[in-house]
PQR file of N, CA, C, O and H, with PARSE charges and radii, in Angstrom:
ATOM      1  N   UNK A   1       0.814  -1.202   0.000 -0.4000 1.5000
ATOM      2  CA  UNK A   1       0.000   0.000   0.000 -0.0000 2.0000
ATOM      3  C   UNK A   1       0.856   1.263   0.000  0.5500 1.7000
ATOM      4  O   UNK A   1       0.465   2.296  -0.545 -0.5500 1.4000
ATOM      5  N   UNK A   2       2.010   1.165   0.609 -0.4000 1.5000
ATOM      6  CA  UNK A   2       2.629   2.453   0.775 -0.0000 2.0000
ATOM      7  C   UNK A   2       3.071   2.845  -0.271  0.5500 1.7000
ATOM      8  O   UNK A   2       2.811   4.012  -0.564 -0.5500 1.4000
ATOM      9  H   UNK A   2       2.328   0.327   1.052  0.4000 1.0000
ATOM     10  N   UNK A   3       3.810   2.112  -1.121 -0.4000 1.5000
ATOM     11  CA  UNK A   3       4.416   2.389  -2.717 -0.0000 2.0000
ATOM     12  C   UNK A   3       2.916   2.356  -3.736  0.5500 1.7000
ATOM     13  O   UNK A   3       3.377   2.586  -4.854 -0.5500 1.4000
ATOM     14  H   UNK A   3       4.021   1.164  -0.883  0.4000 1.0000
ATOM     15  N   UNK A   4       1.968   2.252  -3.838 -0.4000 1.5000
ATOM     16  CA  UNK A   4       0.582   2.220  -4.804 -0.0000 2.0000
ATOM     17  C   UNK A   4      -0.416   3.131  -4.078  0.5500 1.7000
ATOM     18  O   UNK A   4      -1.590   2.974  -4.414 -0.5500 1.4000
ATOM     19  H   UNK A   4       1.594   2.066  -2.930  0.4000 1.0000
ATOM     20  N   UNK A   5      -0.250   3.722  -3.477 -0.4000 1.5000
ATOM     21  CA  UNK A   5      -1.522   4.394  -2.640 -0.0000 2.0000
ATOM     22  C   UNK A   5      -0.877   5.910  -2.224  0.5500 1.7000
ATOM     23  O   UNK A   5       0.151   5.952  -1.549 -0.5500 1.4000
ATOM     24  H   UNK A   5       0.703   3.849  -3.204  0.4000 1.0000
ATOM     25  N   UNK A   6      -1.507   7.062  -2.644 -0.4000 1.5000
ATOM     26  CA  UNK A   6      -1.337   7.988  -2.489 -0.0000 2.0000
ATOM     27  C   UNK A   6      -2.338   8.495  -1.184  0.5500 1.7000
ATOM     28  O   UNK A   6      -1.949   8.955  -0.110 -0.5500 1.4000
ATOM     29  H   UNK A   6      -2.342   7.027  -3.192  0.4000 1.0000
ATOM     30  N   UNK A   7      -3.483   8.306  -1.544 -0.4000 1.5000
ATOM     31  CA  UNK A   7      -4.590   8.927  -0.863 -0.0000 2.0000
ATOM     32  C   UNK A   7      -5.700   7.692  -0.300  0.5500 1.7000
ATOM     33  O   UNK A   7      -5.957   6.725  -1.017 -0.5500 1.4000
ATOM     34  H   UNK A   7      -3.799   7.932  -2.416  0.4000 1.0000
ATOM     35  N   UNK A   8      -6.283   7.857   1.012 -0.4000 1.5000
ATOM     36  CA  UNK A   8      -7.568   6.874   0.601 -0.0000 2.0000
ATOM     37  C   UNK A   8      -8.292   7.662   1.458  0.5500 1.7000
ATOM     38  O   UNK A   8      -7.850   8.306   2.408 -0.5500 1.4000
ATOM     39  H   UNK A   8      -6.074   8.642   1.595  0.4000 1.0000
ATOM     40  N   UNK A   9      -9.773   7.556   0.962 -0.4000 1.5000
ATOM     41  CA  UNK A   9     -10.684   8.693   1.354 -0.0000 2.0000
ATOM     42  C   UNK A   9     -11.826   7.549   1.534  0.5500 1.7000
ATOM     43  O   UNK A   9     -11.695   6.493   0.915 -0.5500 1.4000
ATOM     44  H   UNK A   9     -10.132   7.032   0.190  0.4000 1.0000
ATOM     45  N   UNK A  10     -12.869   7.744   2.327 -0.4000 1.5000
ATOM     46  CA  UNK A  10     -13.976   7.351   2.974 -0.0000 2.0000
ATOM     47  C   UNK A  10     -15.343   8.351   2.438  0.5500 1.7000
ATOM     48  O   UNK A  10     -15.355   9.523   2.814 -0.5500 1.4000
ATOM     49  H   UNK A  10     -12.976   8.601   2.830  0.4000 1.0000
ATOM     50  N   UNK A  11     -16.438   7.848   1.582 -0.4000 1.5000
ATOM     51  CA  UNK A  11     -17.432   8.583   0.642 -0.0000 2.0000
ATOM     52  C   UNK A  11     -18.861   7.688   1.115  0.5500 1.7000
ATOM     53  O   UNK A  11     -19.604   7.174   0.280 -0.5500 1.4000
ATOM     54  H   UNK A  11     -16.428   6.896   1.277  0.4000 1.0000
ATOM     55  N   UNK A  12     -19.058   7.619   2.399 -0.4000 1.5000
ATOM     56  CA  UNK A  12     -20.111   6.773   2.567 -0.0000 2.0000
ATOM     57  C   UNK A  12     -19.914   5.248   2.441  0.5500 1.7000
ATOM     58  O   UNK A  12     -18.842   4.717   2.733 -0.5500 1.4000
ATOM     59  H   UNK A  12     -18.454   8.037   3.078  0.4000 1.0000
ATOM     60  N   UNK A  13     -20.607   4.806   2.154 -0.4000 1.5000
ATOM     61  CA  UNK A  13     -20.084   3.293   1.455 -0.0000 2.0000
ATOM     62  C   UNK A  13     -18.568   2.942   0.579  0.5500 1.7000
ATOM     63  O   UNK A  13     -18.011   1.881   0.297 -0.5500 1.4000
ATOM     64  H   UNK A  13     -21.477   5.238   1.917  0.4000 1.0000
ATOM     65  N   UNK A  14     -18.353   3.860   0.413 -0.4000 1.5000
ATOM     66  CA  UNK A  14     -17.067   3.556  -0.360 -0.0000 2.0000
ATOM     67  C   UNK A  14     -15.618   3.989  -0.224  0.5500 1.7000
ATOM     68  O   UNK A  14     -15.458   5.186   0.016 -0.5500 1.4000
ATOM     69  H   UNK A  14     -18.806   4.722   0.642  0.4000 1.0000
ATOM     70  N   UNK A  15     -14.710   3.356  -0.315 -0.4000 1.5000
ATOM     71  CA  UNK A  15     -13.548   3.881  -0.307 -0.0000 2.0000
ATOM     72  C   UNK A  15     -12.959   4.181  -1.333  0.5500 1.7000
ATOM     73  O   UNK A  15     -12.796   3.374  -2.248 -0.5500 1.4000
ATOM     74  H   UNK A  15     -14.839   2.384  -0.510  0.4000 1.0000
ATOM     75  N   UNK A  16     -12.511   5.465  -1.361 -0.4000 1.5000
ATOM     76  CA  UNK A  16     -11.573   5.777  -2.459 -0.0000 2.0000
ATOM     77  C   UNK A  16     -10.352   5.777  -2.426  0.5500 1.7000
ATOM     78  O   UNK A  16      -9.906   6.510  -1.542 -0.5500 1.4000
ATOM     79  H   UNK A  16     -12.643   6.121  -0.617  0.4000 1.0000
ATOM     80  N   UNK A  17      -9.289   5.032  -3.283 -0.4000 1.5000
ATOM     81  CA  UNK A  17      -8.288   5.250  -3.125 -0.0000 2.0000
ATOM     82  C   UNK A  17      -7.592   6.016  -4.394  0.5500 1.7000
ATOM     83  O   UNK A  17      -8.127   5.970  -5.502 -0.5500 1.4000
ATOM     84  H   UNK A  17      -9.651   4.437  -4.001  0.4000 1.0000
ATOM     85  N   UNK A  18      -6.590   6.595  -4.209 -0.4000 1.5000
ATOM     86  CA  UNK A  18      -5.574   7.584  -5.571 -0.0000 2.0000
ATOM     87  C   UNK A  18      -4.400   6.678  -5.263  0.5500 1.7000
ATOM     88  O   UNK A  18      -3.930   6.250  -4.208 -0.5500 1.4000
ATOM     89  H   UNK A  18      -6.155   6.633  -3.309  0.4000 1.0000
ATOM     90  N   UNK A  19      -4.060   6.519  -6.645 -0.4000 1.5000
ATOM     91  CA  UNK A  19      -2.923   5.512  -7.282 -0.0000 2.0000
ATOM     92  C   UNK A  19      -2.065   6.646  -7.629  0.5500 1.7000
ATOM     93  O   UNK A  19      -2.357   7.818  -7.391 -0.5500 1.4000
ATOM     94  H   UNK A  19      -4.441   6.866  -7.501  0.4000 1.0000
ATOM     95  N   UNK A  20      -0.774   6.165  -8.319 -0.4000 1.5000
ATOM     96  CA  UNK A  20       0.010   6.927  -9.603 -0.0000 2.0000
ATOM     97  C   UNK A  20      -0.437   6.505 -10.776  0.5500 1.7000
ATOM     98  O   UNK A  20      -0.432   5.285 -10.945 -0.5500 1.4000
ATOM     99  H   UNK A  20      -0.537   5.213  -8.513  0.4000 1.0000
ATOM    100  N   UNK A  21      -0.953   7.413 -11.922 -0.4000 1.5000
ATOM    101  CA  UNK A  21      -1.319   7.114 -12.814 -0.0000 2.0000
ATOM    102  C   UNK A  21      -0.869   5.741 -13.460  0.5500 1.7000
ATOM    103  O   UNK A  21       0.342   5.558 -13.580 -0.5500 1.4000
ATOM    104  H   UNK A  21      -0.957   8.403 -11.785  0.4000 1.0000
ATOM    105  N   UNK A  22      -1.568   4.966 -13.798 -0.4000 1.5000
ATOM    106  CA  UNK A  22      -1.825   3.425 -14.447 -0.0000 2.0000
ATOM    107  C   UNK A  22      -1.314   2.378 -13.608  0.5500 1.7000
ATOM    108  O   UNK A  22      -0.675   1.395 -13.983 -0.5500 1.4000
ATOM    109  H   UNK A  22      -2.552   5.115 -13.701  0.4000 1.0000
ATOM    110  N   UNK A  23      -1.657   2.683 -12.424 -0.4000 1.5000
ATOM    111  CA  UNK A  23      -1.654   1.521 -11.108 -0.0000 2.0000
ATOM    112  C   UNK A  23      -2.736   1.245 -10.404  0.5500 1.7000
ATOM    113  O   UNK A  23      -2.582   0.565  -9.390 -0.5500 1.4000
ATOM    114  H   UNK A  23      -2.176   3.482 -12.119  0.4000 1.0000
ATOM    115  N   UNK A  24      -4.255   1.764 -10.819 -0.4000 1.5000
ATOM    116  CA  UNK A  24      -5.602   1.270 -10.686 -0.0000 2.0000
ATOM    117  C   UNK A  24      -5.878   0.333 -10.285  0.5500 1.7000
ATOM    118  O   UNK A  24      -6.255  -0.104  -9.197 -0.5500 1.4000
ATOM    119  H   UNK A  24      -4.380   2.317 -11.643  0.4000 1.0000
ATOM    120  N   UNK A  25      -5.597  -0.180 -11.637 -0.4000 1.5000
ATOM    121  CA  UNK A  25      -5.957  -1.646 -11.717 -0.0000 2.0000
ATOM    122  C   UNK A  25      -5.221  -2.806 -10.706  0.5500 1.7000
ATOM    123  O   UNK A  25      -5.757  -3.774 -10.167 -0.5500 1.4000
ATOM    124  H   UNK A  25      -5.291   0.174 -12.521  0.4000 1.0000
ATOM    125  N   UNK A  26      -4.203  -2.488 -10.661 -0.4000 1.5000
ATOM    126  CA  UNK A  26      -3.148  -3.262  -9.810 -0.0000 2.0000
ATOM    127  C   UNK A  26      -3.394  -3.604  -8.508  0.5500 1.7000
ATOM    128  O   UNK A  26      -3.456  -4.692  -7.936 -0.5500 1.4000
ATOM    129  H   UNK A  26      -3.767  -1.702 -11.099  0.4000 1.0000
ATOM    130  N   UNK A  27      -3.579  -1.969  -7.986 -0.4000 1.5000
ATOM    131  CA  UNK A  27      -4.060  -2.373  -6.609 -0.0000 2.0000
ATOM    132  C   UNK A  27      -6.123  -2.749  -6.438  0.5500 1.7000
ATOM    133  O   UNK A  27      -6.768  -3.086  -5.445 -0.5500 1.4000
ATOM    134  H   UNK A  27      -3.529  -1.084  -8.451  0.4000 1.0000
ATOM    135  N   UNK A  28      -6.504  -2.527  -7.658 -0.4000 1.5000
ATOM    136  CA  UNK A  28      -8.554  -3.169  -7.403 -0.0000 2.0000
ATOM    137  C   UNK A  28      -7.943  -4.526  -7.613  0.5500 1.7000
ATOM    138  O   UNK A  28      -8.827  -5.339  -7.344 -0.5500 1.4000
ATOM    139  H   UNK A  28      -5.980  -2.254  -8.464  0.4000 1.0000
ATOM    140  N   UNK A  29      -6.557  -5.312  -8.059 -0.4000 1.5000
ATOM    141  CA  UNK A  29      -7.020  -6.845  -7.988 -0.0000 2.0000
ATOM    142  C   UNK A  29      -6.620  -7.072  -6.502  0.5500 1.7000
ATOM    143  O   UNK A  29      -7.348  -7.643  -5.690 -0.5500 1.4000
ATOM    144  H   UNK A  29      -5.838  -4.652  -8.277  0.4000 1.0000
ATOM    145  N   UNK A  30      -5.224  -6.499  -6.197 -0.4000 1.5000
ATOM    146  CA  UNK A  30      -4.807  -7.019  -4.863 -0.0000 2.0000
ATOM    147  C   UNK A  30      -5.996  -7.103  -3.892  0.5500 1.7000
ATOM    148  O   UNK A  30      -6.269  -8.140  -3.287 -0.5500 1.4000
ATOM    149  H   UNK A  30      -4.633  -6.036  -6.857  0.4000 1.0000
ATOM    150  N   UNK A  31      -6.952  -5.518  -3.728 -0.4000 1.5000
ATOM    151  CA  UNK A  31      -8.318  -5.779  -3.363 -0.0000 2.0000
ATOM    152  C   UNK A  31      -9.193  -6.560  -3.490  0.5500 1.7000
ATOM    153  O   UNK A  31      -9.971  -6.845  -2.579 -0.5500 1.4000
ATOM    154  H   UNK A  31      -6.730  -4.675  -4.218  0.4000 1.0000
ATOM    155  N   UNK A  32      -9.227  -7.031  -4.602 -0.4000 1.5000
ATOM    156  CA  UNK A  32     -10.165  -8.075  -5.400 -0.0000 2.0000
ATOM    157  C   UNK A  32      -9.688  -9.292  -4.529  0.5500 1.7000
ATOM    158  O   UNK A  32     -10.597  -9.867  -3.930 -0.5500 1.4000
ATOM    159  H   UNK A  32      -8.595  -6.799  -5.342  0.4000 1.0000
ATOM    160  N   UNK A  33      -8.745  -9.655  -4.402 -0.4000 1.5000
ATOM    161  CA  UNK A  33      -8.535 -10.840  -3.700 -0.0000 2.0000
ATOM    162  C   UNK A  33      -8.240 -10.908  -2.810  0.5500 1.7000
ATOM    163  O   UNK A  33      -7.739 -11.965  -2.428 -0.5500 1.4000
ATOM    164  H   UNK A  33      -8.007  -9.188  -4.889  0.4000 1.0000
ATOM    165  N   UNK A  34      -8.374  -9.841  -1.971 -0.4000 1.5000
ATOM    166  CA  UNK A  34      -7.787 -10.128  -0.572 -0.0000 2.0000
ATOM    167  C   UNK A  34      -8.888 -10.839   0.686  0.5500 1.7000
ATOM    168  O   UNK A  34      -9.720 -11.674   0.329 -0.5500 1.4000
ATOM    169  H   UNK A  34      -8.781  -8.982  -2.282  0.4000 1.0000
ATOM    170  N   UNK A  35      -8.833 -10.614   1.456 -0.4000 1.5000
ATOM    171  CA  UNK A  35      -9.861 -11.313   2.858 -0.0000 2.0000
ATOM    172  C   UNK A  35     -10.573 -10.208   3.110  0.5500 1.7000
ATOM    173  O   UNK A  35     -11.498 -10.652   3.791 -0.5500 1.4000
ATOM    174  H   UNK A  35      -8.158  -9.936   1.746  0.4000 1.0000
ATOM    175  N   UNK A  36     -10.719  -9.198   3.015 -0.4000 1.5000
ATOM    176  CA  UNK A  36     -11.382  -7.970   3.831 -0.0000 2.0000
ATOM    177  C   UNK A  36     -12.814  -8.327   3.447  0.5500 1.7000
ATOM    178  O   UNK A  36     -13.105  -8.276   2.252 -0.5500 1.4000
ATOM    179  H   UNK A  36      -9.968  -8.838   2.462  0.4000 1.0000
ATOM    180  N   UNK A  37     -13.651  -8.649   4.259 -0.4000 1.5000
ATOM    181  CA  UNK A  37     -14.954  -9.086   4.489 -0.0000 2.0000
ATOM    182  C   UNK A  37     -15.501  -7.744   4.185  0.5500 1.7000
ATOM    183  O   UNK A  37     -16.427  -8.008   3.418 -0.5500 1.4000
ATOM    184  H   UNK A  37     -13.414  -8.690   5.229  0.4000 1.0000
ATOM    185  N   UNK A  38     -15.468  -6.340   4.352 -0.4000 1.5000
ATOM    186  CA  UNK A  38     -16.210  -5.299   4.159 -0.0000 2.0000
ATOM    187  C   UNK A  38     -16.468  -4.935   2.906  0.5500 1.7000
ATOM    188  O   UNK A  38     -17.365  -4.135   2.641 -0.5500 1.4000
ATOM    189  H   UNK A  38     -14.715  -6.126   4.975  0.4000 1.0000
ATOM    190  N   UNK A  39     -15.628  -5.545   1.922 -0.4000 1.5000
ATOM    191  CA  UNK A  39     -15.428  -4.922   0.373 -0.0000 2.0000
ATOM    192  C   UNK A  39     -16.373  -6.282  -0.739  0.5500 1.7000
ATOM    193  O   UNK A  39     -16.182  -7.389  -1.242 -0.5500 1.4000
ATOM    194  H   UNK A  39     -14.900  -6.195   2.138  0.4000 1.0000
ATOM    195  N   UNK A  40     -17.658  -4.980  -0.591 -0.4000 1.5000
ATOM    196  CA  UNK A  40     -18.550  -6.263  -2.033 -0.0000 2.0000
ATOM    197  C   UNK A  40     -17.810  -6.662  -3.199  0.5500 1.7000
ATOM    198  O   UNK A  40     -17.635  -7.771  -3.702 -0.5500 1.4000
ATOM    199  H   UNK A  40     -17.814  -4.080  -0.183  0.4000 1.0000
ATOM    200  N   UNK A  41     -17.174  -4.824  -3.707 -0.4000 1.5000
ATOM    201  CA  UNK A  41     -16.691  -4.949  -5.027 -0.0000 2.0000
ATOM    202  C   UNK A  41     -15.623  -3.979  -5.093  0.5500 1.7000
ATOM    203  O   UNK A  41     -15.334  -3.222  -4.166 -0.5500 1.4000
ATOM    204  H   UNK A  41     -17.315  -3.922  -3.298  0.4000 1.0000
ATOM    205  N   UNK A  42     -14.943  -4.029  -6.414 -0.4000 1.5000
ATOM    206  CA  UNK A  42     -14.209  -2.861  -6.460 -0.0000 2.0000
ATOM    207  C   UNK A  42     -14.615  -2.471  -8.248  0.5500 1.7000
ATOM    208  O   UNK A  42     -15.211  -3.290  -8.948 -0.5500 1.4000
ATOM    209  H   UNK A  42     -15.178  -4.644  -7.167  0.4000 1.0000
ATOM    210  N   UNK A  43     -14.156  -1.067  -8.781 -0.4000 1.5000
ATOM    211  CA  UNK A  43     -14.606  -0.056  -9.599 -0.0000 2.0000
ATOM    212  C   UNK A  43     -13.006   0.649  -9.803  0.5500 1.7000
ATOM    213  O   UNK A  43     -12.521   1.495  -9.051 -0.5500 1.4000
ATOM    214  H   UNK A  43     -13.672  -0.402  -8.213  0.4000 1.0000
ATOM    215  N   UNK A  44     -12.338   0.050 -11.038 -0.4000 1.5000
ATOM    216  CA  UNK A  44     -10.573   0.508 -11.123 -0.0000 2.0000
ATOM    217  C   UNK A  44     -10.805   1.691 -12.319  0.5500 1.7000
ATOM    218  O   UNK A  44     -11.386   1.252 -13.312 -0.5500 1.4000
ATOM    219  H   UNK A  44     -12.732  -0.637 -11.649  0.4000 1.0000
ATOM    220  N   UNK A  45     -10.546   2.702 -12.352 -0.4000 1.5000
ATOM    221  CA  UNK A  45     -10.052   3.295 -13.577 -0.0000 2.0000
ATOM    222  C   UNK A  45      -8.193   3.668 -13.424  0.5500 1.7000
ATOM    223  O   UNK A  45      -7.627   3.351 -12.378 -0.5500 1.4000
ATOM    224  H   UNK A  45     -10.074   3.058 -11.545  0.4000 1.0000
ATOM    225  N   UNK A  46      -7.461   4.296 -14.482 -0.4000 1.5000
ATOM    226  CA  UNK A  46      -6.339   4.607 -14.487 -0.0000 2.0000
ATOM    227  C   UNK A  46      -5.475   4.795 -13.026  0.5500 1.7000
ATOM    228  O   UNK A  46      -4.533   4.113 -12.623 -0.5500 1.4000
ATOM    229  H   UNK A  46      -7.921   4.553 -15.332  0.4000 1.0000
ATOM    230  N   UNK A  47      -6.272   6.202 -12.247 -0.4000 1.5000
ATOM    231  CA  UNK A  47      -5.671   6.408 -11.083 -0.0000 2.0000
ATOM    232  C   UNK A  47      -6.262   6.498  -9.810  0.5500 1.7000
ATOM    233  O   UNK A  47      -5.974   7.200  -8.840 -0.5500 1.4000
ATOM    234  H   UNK A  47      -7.038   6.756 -12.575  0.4000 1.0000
ATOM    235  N   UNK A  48      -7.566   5.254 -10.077 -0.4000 1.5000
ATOM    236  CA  UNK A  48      -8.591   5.410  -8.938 -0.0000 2.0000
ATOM    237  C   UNK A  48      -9.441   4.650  -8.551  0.5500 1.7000
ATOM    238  O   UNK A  48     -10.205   4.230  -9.420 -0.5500 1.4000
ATOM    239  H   UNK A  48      -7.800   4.684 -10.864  0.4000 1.0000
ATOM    240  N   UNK A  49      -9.654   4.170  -7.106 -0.4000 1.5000
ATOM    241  CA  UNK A  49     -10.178   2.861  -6.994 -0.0000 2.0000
ATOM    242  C   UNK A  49     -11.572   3.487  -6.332  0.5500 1.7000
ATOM    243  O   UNK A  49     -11.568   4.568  -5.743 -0.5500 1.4000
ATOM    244  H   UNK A  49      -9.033   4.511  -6.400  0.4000 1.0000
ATOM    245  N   UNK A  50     -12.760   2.675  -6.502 -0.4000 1.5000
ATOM    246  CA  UNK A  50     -14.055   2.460  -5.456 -0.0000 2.0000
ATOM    247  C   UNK A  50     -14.112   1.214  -5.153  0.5500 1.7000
ATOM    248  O   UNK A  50     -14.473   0.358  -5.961 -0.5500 1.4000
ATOM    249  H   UNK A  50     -12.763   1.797  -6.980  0.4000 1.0000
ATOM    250  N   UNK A  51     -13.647   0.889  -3.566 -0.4000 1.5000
ATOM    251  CA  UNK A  51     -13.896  -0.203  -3.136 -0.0000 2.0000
ATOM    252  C   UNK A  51     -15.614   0.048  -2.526  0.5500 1.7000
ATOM    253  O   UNK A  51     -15.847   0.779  -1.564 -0.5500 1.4000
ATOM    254  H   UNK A  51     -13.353   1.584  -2.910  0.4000 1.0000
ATOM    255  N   UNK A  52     -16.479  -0.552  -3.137 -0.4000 1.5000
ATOM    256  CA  UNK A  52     -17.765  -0.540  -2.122 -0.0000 2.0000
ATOM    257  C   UNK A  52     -18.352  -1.514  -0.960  0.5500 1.7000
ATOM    258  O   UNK A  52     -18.296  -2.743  -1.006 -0.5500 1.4000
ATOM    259  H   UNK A  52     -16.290  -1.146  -3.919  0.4000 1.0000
ATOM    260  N   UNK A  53     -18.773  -0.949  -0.190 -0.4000 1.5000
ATOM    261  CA  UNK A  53     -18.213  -1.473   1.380 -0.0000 2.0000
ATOM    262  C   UNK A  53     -20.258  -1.863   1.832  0.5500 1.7000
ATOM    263  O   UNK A  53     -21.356  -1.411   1.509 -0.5500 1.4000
ATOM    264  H   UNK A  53     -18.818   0.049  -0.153  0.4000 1.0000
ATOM    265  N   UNK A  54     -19.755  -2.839   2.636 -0.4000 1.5000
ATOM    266  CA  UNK A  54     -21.290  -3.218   3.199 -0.0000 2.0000
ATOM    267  C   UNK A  54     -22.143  -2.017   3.627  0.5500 1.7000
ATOM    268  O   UNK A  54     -23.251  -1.781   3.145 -0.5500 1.4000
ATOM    269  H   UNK A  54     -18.863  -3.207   2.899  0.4000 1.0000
ATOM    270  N   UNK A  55     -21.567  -1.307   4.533 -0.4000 1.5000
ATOM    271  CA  UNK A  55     -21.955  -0.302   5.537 -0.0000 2.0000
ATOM    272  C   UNK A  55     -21.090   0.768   5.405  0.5500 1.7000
ATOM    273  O   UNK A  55     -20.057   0.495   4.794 -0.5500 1.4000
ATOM    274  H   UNK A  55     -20.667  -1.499   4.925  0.4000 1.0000
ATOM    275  N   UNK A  56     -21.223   2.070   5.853 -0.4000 1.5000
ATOM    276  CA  UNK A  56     -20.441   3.358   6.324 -0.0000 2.0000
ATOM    277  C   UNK A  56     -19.372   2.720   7.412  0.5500 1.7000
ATOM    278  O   UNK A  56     -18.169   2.981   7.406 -0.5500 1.4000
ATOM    279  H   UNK A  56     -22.062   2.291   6.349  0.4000 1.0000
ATOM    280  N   UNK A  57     -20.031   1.834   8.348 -0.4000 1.5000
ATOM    281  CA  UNK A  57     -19.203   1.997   8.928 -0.0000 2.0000
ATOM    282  C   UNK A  57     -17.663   0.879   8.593  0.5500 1.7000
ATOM    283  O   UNK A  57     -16.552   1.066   9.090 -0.5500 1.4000
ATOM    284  H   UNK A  57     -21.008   1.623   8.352  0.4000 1.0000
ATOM    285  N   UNK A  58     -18.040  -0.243   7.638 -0.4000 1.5000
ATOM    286  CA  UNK A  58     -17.225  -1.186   7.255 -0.0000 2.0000
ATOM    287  C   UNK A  58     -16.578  -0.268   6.472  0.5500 1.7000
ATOM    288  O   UNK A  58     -15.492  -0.792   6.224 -0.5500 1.4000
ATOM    289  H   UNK A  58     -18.942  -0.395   7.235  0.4000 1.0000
ATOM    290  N   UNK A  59     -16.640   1.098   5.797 -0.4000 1.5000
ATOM    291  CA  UNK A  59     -15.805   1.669   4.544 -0.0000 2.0000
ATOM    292  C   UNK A  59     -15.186   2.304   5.571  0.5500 1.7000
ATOM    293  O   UNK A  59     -14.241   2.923   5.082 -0.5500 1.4000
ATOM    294  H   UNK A  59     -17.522   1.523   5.999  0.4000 1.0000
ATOM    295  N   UNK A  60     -15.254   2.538   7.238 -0.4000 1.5000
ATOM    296  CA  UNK A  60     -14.528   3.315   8.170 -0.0000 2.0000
ATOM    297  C   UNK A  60     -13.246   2.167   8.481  0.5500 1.7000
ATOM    298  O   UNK A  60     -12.031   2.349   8.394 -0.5500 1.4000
ATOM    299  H   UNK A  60     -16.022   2.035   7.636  0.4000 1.0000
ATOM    300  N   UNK A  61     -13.963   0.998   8.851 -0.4000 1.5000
ATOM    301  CA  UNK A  61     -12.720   0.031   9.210 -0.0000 2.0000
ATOM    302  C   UNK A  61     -11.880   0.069   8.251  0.5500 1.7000
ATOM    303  O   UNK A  61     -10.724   0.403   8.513 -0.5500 1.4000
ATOM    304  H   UNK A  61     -14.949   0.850   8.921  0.4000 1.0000
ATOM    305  N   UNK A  62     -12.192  -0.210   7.128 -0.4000 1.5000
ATOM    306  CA  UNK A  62     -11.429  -0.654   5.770 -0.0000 2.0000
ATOM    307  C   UNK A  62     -10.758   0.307   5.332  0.5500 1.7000
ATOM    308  O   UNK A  62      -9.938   0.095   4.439 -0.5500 1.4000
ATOM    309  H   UNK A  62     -13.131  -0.481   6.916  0.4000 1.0000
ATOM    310  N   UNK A  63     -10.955   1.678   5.890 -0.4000 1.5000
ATOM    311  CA  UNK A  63     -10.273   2.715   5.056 -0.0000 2.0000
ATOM    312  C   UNK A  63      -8.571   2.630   6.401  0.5500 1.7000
ATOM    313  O   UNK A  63      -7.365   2.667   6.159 -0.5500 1.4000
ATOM    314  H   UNK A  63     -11.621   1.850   6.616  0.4000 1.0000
ATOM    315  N   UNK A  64      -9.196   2.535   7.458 -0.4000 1.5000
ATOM    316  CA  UNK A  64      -8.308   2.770   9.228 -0.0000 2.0000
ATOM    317  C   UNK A  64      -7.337   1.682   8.554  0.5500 1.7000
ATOM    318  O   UNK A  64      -6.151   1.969   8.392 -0.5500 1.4000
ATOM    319  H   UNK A  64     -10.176   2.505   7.654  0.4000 1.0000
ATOM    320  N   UNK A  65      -7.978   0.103   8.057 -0.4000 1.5000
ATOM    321  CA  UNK A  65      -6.783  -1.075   7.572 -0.0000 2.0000
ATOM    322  C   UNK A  65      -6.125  -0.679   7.064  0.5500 1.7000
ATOM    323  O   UNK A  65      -4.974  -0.563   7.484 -0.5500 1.4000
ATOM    324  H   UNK A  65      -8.941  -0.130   8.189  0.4000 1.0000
ATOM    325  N   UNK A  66      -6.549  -0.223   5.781 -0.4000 1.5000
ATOM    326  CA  UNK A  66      -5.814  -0.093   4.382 -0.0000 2.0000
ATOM    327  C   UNK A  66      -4.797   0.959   5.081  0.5500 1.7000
ATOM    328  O   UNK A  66      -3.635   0.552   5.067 -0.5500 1.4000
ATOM    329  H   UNK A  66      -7.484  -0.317   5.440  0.4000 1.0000
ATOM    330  N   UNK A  67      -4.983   2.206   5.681 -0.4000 1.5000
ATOM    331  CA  UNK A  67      -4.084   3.088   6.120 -0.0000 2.0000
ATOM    332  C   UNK A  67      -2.622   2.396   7.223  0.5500 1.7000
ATOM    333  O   UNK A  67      -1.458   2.788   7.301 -0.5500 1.4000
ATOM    334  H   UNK A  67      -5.927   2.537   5.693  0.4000 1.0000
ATOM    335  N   UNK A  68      -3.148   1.557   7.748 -0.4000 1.5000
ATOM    336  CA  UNK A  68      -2.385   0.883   8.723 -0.0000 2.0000
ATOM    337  C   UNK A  68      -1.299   0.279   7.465  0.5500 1.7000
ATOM    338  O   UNK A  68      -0.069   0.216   7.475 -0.5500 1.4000
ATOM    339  H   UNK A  68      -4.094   1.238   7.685  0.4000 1.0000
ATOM    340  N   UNK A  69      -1.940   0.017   6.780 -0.4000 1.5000
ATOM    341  CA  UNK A  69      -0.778  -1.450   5.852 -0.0000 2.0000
ATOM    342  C   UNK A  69       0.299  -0.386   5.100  0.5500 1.7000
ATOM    343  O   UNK A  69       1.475  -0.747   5.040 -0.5500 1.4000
ATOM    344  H   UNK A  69      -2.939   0.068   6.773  0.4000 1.0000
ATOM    345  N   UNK A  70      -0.010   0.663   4.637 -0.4000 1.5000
ATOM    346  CA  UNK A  70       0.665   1.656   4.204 -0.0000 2.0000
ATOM    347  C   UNK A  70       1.757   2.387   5.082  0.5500 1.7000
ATOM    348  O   UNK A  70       2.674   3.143   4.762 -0.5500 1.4000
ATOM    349  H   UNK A  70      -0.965   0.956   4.685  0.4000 1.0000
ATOM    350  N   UNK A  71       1.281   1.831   6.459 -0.4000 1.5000
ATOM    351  CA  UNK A  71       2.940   2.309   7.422 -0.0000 2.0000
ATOM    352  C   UNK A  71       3.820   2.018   7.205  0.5500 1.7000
ATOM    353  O   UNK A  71       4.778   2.386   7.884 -0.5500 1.4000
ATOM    354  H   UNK A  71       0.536   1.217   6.719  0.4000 1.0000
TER
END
């Protein structure tokens, strides 16, 4: 996360994350396959992910994880 993840932002249900341009995709598969029970789906363009999350408050945990892994 720390080298692919610029930004990750919390939008209600969803998390957003900012890539470096044409690393989208890269990190919606690592998402795509990971264990995080909160994430239905993910939504990749060039430099930007929507992970969509069960609840507000699962896109709160998931955003607190994802930030943790990036230490």
């Amino acid at each position: 996360m720390h080298d692919w993840v610029h930004t990750i932002d919390v939008a209600a249900t969803i998390v957003v994350l900012k890539t470096p341009p044409g690393t989208g995709h890269l990190v919606g598969v690592a998402l795509d396959e990971s264990p995080f029970p909160e994430i239905v789906g993910t939504i990749c363009g060039d430099d930007t992910i929507f992970a969509a999350c069960r609840s507000a408050a699962d896109a709160v945990t998931l955003a607190a994880t994802l930030r943790d892994l990036g230490r």
